[in-house]
C-alpha positions in Angstrom: -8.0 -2.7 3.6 -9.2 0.6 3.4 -11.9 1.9 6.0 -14.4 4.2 6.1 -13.5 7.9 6.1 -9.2 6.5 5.6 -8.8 6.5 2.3 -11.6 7.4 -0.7 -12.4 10.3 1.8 -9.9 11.5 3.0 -9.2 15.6 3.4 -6.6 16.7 1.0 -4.5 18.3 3.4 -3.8 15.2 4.7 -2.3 13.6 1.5 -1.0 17.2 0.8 1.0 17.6 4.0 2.9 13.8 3.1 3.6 15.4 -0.4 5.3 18.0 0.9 7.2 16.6 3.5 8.1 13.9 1.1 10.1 15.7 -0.8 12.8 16.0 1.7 15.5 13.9 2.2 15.1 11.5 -1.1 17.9 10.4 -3.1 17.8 9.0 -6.4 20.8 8.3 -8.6 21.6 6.2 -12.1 23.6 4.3 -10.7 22.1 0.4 -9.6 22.6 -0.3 -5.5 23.5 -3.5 -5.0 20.7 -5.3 -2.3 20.6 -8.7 -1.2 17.5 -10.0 -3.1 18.1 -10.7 -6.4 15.2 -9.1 -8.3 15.6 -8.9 -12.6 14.4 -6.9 -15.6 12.0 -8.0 -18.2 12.1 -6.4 -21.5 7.9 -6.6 -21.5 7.4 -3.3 -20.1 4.1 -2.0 -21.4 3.2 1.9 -21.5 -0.3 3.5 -21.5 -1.3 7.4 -20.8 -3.8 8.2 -18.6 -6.5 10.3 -20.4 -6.0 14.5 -19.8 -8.5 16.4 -17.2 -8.6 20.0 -18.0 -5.1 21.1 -18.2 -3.3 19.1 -16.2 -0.7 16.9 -18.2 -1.1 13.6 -19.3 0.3 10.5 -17.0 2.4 7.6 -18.3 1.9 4.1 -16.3 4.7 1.3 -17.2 4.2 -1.9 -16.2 7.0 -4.0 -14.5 7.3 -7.6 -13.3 10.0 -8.2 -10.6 11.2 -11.8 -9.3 11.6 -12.8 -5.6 13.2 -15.9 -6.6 10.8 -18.2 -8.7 7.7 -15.3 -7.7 6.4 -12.8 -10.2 5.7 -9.5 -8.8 3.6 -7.1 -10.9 4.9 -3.7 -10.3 3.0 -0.2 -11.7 4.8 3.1 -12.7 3.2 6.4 -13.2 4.8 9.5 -13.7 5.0 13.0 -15.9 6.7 13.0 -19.0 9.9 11.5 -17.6 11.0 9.3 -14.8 13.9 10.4 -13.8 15.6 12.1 -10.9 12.1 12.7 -9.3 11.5 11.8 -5.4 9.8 8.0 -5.8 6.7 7.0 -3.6 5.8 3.5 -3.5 2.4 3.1 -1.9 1.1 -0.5 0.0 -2.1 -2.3 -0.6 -4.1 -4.3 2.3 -5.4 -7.3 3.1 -8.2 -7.6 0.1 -7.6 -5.7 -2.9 -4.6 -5.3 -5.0 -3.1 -2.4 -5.5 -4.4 -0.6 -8.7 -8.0 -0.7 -7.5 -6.6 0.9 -4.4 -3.9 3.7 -5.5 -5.0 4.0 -9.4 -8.6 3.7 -9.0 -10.8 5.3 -11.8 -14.1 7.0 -11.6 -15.9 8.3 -14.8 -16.8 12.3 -13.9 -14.6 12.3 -10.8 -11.6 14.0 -10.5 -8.2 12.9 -8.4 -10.1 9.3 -7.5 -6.1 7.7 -8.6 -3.7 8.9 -5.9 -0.9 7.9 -8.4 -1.9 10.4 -11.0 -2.4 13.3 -8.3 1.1 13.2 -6.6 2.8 12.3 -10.5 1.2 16.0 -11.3 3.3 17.2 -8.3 6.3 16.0 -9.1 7.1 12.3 -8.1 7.5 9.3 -9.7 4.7 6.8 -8.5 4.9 3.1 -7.8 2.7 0.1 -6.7 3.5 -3.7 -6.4 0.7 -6.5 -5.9 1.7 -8.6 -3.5 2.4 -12.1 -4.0 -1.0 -13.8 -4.1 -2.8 -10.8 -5.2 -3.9 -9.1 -8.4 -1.2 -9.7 -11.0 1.2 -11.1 -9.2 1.9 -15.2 -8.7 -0.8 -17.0 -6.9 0.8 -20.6 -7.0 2.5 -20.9 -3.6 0.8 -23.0 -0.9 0.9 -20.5 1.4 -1.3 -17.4 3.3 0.7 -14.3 1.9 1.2 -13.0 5.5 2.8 -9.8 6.7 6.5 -10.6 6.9 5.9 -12.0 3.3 4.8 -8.6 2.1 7.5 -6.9 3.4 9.8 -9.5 1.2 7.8 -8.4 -2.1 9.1 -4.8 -0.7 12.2 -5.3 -0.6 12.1 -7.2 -3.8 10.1 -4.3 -5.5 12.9 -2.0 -4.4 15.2 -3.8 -5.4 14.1 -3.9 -8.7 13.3 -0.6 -8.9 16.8 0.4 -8.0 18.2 -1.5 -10.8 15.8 -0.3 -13.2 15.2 3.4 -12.3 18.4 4.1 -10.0 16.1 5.4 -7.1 18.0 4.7 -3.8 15.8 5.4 -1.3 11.4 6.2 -1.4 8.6 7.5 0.8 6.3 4.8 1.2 2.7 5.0 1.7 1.1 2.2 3.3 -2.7 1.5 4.3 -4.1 -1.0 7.2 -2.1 -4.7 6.7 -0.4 -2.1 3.9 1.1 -0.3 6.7 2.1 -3.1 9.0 3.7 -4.5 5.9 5.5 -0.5 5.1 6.8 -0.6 9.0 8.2 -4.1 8.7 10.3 -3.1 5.9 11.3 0.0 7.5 12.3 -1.5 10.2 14.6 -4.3 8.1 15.6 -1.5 5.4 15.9 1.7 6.7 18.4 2.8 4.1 16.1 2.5 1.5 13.2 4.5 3.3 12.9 8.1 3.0 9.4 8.8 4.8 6.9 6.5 6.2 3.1 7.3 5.9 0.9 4.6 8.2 -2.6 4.9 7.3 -5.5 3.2 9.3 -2.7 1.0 10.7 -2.9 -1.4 14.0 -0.3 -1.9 16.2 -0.9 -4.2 19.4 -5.1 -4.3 18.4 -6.3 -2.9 22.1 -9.2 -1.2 21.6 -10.5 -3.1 18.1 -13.8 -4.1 18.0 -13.4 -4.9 14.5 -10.6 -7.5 15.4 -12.4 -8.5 18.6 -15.3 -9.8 16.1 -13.0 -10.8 13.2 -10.6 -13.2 16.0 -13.7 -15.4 16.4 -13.4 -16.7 12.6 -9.7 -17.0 12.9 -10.2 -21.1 13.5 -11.8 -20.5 9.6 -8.9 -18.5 8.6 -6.1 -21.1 9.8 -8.2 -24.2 8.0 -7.8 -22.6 4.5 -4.9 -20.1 2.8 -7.7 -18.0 1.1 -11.0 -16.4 1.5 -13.8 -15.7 -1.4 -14.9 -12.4 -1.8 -17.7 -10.7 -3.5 -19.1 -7.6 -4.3 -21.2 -7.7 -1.2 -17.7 -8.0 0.9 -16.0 -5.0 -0.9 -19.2 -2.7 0.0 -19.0 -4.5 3.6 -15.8 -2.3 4.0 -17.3 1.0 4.1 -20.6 -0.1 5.7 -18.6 -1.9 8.8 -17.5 0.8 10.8 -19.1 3.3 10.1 -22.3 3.6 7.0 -22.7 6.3 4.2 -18.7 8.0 4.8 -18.1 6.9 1.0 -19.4 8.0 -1.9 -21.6 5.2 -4.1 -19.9 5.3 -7.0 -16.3 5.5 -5.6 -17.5 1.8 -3.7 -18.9 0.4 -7.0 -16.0 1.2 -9.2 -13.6 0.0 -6.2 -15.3 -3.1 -6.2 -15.4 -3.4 -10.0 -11.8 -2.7 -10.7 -11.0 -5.3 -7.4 -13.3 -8.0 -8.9 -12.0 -7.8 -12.4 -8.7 -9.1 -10.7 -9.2 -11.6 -8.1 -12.0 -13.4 -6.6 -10.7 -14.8 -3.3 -7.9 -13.7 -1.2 -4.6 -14.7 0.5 -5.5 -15.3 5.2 -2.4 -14.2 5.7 -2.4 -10.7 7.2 -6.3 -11.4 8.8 -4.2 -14.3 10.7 -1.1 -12.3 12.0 -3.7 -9.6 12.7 -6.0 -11.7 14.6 -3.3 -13.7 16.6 -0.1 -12.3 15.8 0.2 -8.7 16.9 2.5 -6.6 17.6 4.1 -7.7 14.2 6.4 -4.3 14.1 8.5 -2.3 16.8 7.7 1.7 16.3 11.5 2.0 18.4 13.1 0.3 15.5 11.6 2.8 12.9 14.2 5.5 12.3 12.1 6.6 9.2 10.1 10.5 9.4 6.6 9.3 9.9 3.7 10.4 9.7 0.1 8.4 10.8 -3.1 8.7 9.7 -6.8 7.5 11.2 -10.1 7.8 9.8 -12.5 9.1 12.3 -14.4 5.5 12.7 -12.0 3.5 11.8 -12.8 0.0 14.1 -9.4 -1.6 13.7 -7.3 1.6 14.3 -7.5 1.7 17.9 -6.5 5.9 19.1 -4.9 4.9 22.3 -3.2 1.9 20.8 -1.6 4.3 18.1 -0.8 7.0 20.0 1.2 4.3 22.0 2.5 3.4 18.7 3.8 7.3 17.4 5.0 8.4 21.3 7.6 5.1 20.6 8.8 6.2 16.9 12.6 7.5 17.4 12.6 10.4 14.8 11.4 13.9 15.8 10.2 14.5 12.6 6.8 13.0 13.3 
């Protein structure tokens, strides 16, 4: 989930530097590449455009629904007056919010609060997927949504999206469980990953105080599959680790726009990142990366990621 100072806060440069260096070394083609999930087309695609601030150009958003077998994935598509032949970013939600409240969040009188609209203005074709048990996508499994799950719905978003759009390959952009779920698909598809951005991400949890407090609940977590959640939770994020490093009315729409969606939450990813960790190998990431920590960010251990980034194979880190 995001964290204070990690996301809604973040310097520019920071999002600016992964646009640029995203642009190198993506492919995208016509032509379908045959994967081995089967994900298919629905002729239901809906288009909207994103209302015009100053003179930047309008944004279209498509939606999609993929299939990972009998499981409807709702997928999100934003871009500049066409899709095609653009470098594609597909960005990763956490543990409780879906993804358009995270990467498509809108604030009246604020500009650039939808990350999807500020890098479609640059140039790439955006693209977010609500995990299975989240948002819009199939909540009727028995089960706690966790990581490895997540990393399923990627590869049957991509999937999809390959069919559909002919992109081969994406930077992905993926925040806190987000991430871990990003790295774990990187690590089983590294074909189909350009460029990795990890953002408030946890690798073995040393040095957590926020999981060292969280891992007492986790008899809680394994009794059910799902947690409620309120508006007092989602202002709990940005109070938690560190108070007042969000602005009001960024946390009020955030919880709004996550409300209006869902009103409890898949266990999955608070288990495996309770009990579970290290869920991904950085030696087994050949993907340019690049990671990102908000100053007081209590899950993000320093030490335990800069353990993490000396292990990641590529240079181009």
């Amino acid at each position: 989930m995001p964290r204070s100072r990690s996301w809604h806060r973040r310097p520019r440069n920071s999002v600016r530097s992964f646009a640029k260096r995203s642009t190198v070394g993506q492919k995208s083609s016509r032509k379908p590449v045959p994967r081995s999930i089967s994900a298919v087309a629905t002729p239901d695609h809906e288009k909207t455009v994103s209302g015009q601030i100053g003179n930047d150009p309008p944004v279209t958003g498509v939606e999609h629904w993929a299939a990972k077998g009998d499981v409807r994935l709702f997928l999100w598509e934003k871009f500049v007056e066409r899709p095609n032949n653009k470098p594609a970013v597909l960005f990763v939600h956490g543990s409780s919010m879906a993804s358009q409240p995270t990467f498509d969040l809108e604030v009246p009188g604020r500009a650039d609060s939808s990350v999807m609209d500020w890098f479609a203005r640059r140039g790439f074709v955006c693209w977010c997927v609500d995990m299975e048990g989240y948002g819009r996508s199939d909540k009727k499994r028995d089960i706690t949504c966790d990581i490895a799950n997540g990393a399923d719905d990627l590869a049957a978003a991509t999937e999809y999206i390959s069919r559909t759009r002919g992109v081969q390959s994406f930077s992905f952009y993926g925040i806190s469980s987000g991430a871990l779920r990003a790295a774990l698909f990187a690590q089983r598809h590294p074909d189909r990953v350009a460029r990795l951005a990890l953002d408030a991400c946890v690798w073995t949890g040393e040095g957590s105080p926020t999981l060292e407090q969280r891992r007492k609940k986790l008899p809680e977590f394994l009794k059910a599959k799902r947690r409620p959640i309120d508006r007092a939770f989602v202002h709990s994020i940005f109070e938690r680790d560190h108070p007042e490093c969000a602005e009001k009315r960024v946390v009020d729409a955030f919880a709004d726009a996550i409300l209006a969606l869902d009103s409890s939450m898949p266990n999955g990813t608070y288990i495996d990142m309770c009990s579970q960790l290290p869920i991904v190998d950085p030696a087994a990431i050949a993907a340019p990366t690049i990671i990102m920590r908000g100053e007081f960010d209590g899950i993000a251990g320093f030490d335990d990621l800069m353990n993490f980034f000396v292990r990641l194979p590529n240079p181009d880190k």
